[in-house]
C-alpha positions in Angstrom: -19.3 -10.7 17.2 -20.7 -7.9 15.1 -24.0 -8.6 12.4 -21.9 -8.5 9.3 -19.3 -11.5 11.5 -22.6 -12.9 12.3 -24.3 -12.9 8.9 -20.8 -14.2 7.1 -20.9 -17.8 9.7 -24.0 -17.9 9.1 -24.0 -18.2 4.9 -20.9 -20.3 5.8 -22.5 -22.7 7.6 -24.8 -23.5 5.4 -22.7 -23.2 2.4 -21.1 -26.3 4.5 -24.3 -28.1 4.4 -25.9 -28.7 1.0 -29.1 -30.8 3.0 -29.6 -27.6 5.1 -29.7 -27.0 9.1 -32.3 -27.3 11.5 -32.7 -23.8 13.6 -31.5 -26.3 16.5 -28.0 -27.8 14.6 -28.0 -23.6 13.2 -27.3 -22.7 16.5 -25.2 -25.3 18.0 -22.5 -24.8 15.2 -22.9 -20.9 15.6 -22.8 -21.0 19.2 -19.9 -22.8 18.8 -18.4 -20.4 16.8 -18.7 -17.8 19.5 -22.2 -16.8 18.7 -24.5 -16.0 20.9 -28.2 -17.6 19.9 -30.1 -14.3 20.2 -27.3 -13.4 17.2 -27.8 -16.3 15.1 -31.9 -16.0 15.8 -31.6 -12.2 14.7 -29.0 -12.5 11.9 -31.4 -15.8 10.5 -34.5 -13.3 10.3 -32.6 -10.9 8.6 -31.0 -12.8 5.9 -34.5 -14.6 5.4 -36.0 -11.3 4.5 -33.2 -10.4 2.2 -33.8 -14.0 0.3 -30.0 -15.2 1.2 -31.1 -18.1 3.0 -34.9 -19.6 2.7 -37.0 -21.8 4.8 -38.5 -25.1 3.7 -40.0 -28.0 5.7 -38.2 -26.7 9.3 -34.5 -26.3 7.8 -32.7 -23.1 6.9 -30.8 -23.8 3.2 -29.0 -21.1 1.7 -30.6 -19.3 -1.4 -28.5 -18.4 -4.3 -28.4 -14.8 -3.1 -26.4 -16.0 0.0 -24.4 -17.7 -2.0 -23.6 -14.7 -4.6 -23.6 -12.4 -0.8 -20.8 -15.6 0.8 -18.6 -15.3 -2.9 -18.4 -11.4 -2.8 -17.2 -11.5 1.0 -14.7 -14.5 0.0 -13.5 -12.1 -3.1 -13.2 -9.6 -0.4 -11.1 -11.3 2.1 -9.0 -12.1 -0.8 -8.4 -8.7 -2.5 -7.3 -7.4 1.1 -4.9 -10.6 1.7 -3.6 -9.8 -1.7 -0.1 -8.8 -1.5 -0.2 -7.7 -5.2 -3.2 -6.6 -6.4 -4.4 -5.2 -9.7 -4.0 -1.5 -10.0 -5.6 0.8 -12.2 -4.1 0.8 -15.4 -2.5 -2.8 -14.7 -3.9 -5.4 -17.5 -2.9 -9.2 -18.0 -0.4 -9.1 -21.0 -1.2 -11.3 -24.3 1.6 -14.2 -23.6 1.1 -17.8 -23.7 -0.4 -18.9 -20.8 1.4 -22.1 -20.2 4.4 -19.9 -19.9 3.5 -18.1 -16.6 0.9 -20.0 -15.4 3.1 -23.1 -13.8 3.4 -24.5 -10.3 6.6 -26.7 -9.0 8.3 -27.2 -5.6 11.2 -25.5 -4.5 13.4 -27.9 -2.5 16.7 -27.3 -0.4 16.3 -23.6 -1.4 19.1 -21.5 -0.9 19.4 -17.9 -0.4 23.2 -15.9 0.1 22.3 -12.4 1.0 24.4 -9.6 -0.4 25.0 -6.1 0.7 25.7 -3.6 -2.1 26.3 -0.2 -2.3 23.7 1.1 -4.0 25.5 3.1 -6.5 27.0 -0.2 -7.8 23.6 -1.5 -8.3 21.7 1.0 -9.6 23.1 0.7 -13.3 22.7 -2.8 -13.5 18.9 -1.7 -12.7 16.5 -0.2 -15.6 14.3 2.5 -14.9 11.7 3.0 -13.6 13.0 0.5 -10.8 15.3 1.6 -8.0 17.3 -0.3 -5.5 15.4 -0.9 -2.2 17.6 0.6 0.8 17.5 -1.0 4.0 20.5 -0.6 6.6 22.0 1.5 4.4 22.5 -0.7 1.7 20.7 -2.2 -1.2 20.4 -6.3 -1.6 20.8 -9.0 -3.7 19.7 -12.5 -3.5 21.5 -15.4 -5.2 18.3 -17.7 -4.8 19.5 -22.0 -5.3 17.1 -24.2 -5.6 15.9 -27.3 -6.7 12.7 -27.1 -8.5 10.6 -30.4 -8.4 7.9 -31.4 -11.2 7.2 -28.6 -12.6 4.3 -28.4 -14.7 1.5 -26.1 -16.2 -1.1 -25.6 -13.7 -3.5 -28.6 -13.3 -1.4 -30.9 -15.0 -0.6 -34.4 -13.3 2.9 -34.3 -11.6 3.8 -36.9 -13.8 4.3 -34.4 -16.3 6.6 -32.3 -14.1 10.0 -31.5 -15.0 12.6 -31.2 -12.1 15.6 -29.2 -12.6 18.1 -26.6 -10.8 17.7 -23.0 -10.9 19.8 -20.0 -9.5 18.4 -16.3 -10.0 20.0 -13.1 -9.0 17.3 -11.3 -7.4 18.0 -7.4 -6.5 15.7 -5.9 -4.2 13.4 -3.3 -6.2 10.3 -0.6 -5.8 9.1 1.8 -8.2 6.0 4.3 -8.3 3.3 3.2 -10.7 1.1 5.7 -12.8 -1.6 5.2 -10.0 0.9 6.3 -7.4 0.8 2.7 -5.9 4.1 1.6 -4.6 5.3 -2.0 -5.6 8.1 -3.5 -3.7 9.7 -7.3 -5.5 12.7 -8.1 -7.8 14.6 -8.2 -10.7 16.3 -10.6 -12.0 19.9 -9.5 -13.1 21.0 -12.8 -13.9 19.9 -16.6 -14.0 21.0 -20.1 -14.7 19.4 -23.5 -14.9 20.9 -27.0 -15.8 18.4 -27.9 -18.1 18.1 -26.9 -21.7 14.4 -27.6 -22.1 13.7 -24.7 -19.5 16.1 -22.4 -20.6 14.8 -22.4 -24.3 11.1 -22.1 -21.9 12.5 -19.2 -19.9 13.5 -17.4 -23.1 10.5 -18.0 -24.9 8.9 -15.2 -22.9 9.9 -12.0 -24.4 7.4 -9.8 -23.0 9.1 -10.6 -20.0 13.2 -11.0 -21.1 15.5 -8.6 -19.3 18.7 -11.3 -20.0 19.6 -13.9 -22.0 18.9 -17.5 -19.2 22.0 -19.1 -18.8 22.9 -22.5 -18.8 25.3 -23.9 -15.7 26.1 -27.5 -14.1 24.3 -26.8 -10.6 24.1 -29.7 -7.7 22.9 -29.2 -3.8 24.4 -31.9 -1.8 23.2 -33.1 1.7 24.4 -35.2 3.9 22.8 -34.8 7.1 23.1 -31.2 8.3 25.5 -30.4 5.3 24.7 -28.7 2.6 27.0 -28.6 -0.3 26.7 -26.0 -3.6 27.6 -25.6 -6.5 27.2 -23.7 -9.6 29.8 -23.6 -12.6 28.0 -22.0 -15.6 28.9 -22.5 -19.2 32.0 -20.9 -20.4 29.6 -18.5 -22.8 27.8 -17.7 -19.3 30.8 -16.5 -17.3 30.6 -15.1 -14.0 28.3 -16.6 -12.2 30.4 -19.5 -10.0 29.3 -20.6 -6.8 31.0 -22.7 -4.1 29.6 -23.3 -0.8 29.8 -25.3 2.2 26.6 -24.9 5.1 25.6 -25.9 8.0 21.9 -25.9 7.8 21.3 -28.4 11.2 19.4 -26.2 13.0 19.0 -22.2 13.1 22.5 -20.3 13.8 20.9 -16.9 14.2 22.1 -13.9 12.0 25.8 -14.0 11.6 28.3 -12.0 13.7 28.3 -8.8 11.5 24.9 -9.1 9.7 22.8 -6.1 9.2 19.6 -8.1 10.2 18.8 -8.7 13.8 16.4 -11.6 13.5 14.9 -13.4 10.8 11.7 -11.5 11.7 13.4 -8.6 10.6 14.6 -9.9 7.5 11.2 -11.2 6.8 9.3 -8.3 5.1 12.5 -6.8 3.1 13.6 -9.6 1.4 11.1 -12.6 2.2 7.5 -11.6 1.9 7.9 -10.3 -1.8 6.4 -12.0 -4.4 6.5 -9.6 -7.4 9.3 -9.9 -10.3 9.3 -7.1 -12.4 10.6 -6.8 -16.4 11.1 -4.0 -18.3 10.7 -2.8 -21.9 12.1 0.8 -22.1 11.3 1.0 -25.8 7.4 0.5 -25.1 7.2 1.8 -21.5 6.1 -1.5 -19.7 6.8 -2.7 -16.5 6.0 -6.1 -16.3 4.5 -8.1 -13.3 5.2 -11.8 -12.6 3.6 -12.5 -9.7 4.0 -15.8 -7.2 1.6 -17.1 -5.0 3.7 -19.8 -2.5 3.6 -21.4 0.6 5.0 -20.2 3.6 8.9 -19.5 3.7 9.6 -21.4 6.4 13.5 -20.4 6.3 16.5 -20.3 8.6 19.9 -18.7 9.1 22.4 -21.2 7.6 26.1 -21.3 9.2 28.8 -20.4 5.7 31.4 -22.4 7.0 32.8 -21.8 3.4 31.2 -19.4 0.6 32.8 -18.6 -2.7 30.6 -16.2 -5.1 32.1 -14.5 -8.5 29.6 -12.1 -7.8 31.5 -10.5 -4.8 34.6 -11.0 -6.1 34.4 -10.0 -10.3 32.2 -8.3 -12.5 30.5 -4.8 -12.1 29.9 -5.3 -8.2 33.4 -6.3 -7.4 34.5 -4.5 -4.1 31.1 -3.1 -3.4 29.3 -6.2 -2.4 29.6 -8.1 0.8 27.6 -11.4 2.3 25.7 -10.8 4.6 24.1 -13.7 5.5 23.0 -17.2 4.4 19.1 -18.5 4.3 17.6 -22.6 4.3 14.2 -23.7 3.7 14.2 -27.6 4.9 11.0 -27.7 3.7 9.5 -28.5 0.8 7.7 -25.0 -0.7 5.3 -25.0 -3.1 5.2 -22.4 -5.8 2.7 -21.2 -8.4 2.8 -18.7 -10.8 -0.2 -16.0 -11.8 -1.1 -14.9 -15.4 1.7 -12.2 -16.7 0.3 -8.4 -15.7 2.1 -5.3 -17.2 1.5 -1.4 -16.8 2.8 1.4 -18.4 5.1 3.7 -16.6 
């Protein structure tokens, strides 16, 4: 282990214990830990002359120096985890924060995976976005789901509200000003069946790209059955969904699916937690970032799949399903604070 790995267990160790360590307890956690006790003894002396950690009747504490050192290294550790970080230029925008900053669950999600050429797409699309290409083909995601309690952050449950949501989510990228490259989605259509939200989802014109649909939306199950379905409003036409899946177990990619394995699917259309909006009047590219749990999804079997979107509208003929995603699992979701750049 090197002296910065060394230094780093050792401020967390005794961030761990506010009453301090002995040298003796010092070592047995760190040894523990895969120290050696010539490392901890040598990495203790070194901290103590630095005035990280101090020294008071026979037990190491930690200084507030160590503990400004152990919050830098945590902020660290996060910026380099961060799958979207701030860029230069980037700035949070001035919207209500009660808007963006939510959390919920997403429950019996649901994601059909579409092919499309990506001619098709690319004028539902506003610049500076462009269709990511993988395969040969750009992607859309009609994303089901039921969304359970939510709620501004920090706010009991009980003030949750649970509701249905289905979002067309095209894969995009585009070049910022810093020459950073972000990969997420756009949203070129979406529906809930509940008013309240709707009127929510709307509220946030920074971030509008389309007017939020209302639609009569259920997820049945019945063991390892899963039945959708989605019938919008007659003033939201378009945008009906019929399916019968088998989500028992893992089926493996379809026969005739562009994706090998769901480890191959994972980075292009799983791992990506930016939604972007755009104002072409002003020149801003909005960011709505999601930090969520693990998406612990699986190939569904379509034993029957009916979606206006490959059969009507401006992708007719140019679209094809793929594929067919579950997450049996509860996720949770949580929104960050609304960021937009220029472009």
């Amino acid at each position: 282990m090197s002296a910065a790995q060394a230094r780093m267990a050792t401020l967390a160790a005794l961030a761990g214990a506010p009453a301090g360590l002995s040298p003796g307890e010092l070592v047995g956690l760190l040894t523990e830990a895969g120290l050696g006790a010539e490392q901890v003894a040598g990495a203790a002396g070194e901290m103590l002359e630095r005035g990280e950690i101090g020294l008071r009747g026979g037990v190491f504490e930690l200084a507030p120096a160590g503990a400004r050192a152990l919050l830098e290294i945590h902020a660290a550790i996060e910026r380099a985890l961060d799958p979207s970080p701030t860029t230069p230029g980037m700035e949070e925008c001035p919207s209500i924060p009660w808007l963006t900053t939510v959390q919920t669950r997403w429950l019996d999600a649901v994601s059909l995976n579409v092919a499309v050429s990506p001619d098709a797409l690319r004028p539902l699309i506003p610049a500076p976005l462009e269709p990511e290409v993988f395969h040969g083909t750009a992607w859309v995601q009609v994303l089901i789901s039921r969304l359970q309690e939510m709620r501004p952050q920090g706010a009991p449950p009980l003030f949750g509200v649970n509701f249905h949501q289905v979002s067309y989510r095209a894969a995009v990228r585009y070049r910022s000003r810093s020459g950073a490259v972000r990969r997420g989605g756009f949203f070129v259509r979406s529906e809930t069946d509940n008013a309240l939200m709707r009127a929510v989802g709307n509220a946030l014109v920074e971030f509008r790209f389309h007017d939020f649909g209302l639609a009569k939306v259920a997820l049945k199950r019945s063991g390892g059955r899963l039945d959708v379905s989605v019938t919008p409003e007659p003033r939201f036409p378009g945008g009906q969904v019929a399916a019968a899946l088998d989500v028992s177990r893992d089926h493996g990619p379809p026969r005739g699916s562009a994706w090998a394995s769901l480890d191959e699917l994972r980075a292009p259309l799983v791992e990506c937690y930016d939604a972007f909006g755009v104002d072409a009047e002003q020149r801003w590219v909005y960011v709505l970032t999601i930090d969520r749990g693990p998406w612990d999804a699986r190939f569904a079997r379509a034993d029957q799949v009916r979606c206006e979107l490959l059969e009507a509208g401006p992708l007719r003929g140019a679209a094809r399903l793929d594929s067919v995603l579950h997450l049996p699992q509860p996720c949770p979701y949580r929104w960050r604070p609304l960021r937009r750049e220029r472009w």
